[in-house]
C-alpha positions as CSV (number, residue, x, y, z in Angstrom):
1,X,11.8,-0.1,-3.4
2,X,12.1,-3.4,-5.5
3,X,9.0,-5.6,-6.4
4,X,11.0,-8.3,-4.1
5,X,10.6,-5.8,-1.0
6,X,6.9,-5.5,-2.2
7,X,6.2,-8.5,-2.3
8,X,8.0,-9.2,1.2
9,X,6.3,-7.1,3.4
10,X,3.2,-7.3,1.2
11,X,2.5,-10.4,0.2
12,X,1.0,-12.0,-3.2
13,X,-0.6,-8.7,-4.4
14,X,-1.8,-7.7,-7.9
15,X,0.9,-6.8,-10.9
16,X,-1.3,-2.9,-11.4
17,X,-0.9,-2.7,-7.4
18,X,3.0,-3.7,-7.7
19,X,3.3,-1.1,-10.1
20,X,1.9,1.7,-8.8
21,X,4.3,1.4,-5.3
22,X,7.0,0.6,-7.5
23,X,6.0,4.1,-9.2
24,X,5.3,5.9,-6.3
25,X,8.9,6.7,-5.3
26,X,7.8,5.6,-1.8
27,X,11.1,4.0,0.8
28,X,10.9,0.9,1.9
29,X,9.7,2.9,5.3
30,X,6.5,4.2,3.7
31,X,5.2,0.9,2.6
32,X,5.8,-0.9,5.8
33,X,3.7,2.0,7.7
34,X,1.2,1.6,5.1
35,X,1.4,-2.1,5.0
36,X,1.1,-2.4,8.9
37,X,-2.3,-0.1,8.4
38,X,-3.8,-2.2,5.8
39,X,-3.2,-5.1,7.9
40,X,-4.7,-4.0,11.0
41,X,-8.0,-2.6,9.9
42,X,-9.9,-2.9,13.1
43,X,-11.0,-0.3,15.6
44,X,-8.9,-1.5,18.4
45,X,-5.1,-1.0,16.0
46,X,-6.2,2.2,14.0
47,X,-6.6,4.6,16.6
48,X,-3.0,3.8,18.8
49,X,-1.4,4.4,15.0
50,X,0.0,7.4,14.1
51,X,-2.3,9.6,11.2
52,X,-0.7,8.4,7.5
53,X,0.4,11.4,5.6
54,X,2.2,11.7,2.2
55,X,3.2,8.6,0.5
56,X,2.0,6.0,3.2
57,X,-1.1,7.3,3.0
58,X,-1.3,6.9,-1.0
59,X,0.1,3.5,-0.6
60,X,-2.5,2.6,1.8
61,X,-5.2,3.2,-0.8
62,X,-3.6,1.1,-3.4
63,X,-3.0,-1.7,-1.1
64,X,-6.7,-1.5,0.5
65,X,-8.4,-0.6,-3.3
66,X,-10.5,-2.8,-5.3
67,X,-9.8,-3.3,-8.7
68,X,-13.1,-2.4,-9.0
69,X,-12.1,1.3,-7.9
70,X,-8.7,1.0,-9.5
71,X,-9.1,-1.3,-12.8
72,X,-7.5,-1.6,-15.7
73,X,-8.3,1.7,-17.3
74,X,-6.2,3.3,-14.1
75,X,-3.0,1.3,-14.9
76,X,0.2,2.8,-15.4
């Protein structure tokens, strides 16, 4: 998984956020089913998606997080 492949099916997202998927170990499979449940964050698309488990689900929280929740002290 490549910062380019990040960035594609991610968009413009944070350098600390980049690096923690990059670190992850996560395929290019994990992110998109993480990517397609950070983008549809609504009652109506959550419940016809399958439950995230392993490392979709961790790559869910850092694309949803706050820096707030995941600031600089927390960067690899």
């Amino acid at each position: 998984l490549t910062r380019e492949d990040i960035l594609h099916l991610c968009g413009d997202l944070p350098d600390w956020k980049i690096a923690k998927i990059e670190a992850s170990g996560a395929s290019y499979e994990d992110l998109e089913t993480a990517a397609t449940w950070a983008q549809g964050q609504d009652d109506v698309t959550l419940p016809t998606l399958p439950p995230l488990t392993g490392l979709p689900a961790y790559l869910y929280e850092v694309l949803i997080a706050d820096e707030d929740i995941w600031g600089e002290e927390h960067r690899p």
